[in-house]
C-alpha positions as CSV (number, residue, x, y, z in Angstrom):
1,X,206.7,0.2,-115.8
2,X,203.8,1.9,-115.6
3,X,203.1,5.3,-114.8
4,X,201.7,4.9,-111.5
5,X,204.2,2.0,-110.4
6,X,206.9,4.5,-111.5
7,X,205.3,7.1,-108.6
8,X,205.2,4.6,-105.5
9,X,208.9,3.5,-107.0
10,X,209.9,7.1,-106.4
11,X,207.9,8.0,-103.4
12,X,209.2,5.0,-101.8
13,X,213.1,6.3,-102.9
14,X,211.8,9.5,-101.2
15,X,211.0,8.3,-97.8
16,X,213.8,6.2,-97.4
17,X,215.7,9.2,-98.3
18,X,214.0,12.1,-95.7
19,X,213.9,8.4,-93.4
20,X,217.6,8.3,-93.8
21,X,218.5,12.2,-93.4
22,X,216.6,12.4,-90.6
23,X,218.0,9.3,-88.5
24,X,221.3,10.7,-89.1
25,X,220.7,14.3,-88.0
26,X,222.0,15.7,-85.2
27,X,220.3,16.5,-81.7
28,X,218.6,20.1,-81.5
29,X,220.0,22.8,-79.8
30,X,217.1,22.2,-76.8
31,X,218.3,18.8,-76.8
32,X,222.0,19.4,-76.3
33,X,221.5,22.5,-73.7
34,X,219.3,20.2,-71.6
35,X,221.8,17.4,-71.8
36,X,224.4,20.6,-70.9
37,X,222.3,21.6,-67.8
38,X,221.7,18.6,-66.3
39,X,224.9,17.5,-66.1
40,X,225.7,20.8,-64.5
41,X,222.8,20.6,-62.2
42,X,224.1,16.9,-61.3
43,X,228.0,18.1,-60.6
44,X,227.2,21.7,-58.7
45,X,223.4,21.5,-56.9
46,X,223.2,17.7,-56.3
47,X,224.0,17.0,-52.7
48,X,227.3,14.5,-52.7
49,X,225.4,11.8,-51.1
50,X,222.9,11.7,-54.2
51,X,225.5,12.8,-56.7
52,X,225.9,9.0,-58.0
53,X,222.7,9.0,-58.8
54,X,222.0,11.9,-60.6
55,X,224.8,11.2,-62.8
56,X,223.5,7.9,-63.5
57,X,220.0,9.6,-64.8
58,X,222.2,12.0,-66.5
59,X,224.3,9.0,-68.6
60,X,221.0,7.3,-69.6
61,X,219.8,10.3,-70.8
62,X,223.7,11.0,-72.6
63,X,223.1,7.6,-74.1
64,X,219.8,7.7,-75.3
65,X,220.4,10.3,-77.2
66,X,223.8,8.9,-78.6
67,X,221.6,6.1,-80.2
68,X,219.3,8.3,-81.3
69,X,222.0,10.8,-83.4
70,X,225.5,8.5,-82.8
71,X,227.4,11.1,-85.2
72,X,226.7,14.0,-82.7
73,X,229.5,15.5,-81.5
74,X,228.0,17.6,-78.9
75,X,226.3,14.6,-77.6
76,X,229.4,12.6,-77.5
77,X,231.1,15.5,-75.3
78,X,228.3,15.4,-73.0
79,X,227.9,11.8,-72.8
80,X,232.0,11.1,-72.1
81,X,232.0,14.2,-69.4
82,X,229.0,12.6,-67.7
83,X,230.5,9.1,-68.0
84,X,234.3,10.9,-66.4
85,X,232.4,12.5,-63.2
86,X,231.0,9.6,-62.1
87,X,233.5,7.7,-62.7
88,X,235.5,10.4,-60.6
89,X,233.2,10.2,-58.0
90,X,233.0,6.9,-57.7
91,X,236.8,5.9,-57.7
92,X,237.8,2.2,-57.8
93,X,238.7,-0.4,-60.5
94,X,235.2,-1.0,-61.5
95,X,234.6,2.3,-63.1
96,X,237.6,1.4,-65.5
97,X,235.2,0.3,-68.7
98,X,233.3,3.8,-68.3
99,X,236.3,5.6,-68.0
100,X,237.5,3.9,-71.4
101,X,233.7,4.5,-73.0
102,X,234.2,8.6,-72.0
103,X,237.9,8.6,-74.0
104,X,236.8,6.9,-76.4
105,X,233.6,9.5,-76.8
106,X,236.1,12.0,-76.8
107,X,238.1,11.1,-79.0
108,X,235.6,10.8,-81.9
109,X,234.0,14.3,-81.0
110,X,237.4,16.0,-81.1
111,X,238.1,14.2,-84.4
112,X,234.5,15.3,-85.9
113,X,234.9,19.0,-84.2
114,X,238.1,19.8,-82.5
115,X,237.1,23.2,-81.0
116,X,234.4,21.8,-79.4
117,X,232.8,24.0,-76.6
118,X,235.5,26.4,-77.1
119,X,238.4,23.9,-76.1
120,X,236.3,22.0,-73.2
121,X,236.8,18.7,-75.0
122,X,240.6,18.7,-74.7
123,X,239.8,20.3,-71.5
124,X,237.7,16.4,-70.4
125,X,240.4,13.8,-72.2
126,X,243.4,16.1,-70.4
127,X,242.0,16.0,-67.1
128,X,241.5,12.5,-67.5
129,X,244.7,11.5,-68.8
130,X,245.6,13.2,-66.0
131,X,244.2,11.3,-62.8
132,X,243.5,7.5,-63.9
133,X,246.5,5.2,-63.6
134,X,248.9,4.4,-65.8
135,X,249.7,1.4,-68.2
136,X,248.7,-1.3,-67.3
137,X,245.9,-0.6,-65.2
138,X,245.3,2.0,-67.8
139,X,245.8,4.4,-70.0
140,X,247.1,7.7,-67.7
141,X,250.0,9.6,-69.0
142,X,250.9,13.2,-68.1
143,X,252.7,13.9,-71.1
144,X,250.0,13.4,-72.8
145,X,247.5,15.0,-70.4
146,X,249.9,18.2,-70.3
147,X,249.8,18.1,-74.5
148,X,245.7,18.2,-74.4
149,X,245.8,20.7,-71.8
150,X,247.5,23.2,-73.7
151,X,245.7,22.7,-76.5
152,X,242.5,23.8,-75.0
153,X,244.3,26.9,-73.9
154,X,245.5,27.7,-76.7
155,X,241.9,27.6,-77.9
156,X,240.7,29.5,-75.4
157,X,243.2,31.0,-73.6
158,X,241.1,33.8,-71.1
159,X,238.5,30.8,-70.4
160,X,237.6,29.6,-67.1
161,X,237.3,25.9,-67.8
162,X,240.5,25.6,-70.0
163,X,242.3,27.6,-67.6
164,X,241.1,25.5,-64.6
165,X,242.1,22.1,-66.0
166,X,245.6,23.3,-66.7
167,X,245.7,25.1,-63.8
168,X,244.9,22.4,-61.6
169,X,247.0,19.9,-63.2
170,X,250.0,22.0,-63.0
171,X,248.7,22.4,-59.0
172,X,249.0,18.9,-58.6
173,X,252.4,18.2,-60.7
174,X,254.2,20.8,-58.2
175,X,254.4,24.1,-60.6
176,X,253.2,26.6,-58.2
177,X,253.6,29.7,-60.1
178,X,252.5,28.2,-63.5
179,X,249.1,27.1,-62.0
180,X,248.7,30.4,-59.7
181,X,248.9,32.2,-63.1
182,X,246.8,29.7,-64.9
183,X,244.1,29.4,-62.1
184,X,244.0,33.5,-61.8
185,X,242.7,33.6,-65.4
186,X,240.0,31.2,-64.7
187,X,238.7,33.1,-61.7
188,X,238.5,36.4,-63.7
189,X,236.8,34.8,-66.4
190,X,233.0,36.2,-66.5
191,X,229.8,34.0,-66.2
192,X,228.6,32.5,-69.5
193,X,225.2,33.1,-70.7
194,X,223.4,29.8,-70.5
195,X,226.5,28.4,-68.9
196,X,225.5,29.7,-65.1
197,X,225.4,26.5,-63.4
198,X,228.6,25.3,-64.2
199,X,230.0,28.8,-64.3
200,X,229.7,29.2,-60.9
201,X,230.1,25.8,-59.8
202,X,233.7,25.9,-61.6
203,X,234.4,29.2,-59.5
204,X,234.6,27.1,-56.5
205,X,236.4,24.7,-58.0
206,X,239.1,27.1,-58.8
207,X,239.2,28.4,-55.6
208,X,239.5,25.0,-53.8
209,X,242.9,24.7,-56.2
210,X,244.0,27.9,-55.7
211,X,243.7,27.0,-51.5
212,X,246.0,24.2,-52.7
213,X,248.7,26.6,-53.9
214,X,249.1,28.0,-50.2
């Protein structure tokens, strides 16, 4: 081979290499903080009657970006939490398949980075083994809801979304003084930098359970 054919040969090994390493990096920090944001924006400053929608431009964007780096974690998280408060919202059989899509979204981030966001993945999955149904409409399960709960306590165990998903959930399975204690922690908790949005939007939240607890 020739000197010059042996210079395209490894050129061309080149590009497919930098081609390669750059499909399968993952989303910026601008990227992933936008993606962040607008889900908050969607969930705490959209008005209820155009919540639907918003989360719907949210998921597109969650899912462009998921083709574009599919071994993201962070974009995984924010995809599958996007994908669980619509389907929240929405209620009904029909948002089953993106209820399964969001576990199944979590599931790979956690197993990729388990201490994602500081425990807010568990945090998701819990929360959501914690209100669909059971087998076999689905996949519910409190044991197992209660088991991811803990474990994004224990990860972060002064934060106000750990704190609040356990907190709630024990609201809701009847143990008053468990939740009361749980749900205190999460109030106290101080507003994140570059978190605002849903800082304060999860202060409410953990209000409205604590009204439960009356």
């Amino acid at each position: 081979m020739s000197f010059v054919n042996k210079s395209i040969s490894v050129l061309f090994t080149l590009c497919i290499f930098l081609f390669t390493s750059l499909a399968q990096a993952g989303a910026s920090e601008a990227e992933i903080v936008k993606l962040r944001t607008d889900w908050a924006k969607a969930k705490y400053e959209t008005p209820k009657a155009q919540q639907l929608a918003a989360f719907e431009k949210v998921i597109s964007e969650a899912d462009d970006l998921n083709k574009k780096y599919p071994d993201d974690a962070h974009v995984m998280l924010w995809y599958a939490t996007s994908l669980s408060s619509f389907a929240q919202l929405k209620g009904g059989m029909g948002v089953l398949p993106r209820v399964k899509k969001a576990r199944a979204l979590l599931e790979d981030a956690l197993t990729k980075q388990p201490r994602i966001e500081n425990g807010f993945g568990y945090g998701v999955i819990g929360a959501m083994y914690a209100r669909v149904p059971g087998f076999p409409v689905a996949f519910g399960d409190k044991k197992k809801a209660r088991a991811f709960l803990q474990a994004a306590v224990k990860i972060d165990p002064k934060g106000s979304d750990s704190n609040y998903y356990y907190g709630d959930f024990l609201a809701d399975m009847g143990e008053t003084a468990e939740a009361r204690k749980h749900l205190e922690i999460a109030k106290s908790a101080p507003i994140r930098k570059g978190y605002e949005i849903q800082d304060k939007g999860r202060k409410a939240e953990i209000d409205a359970s604590l009204a439960k607890l009356k």
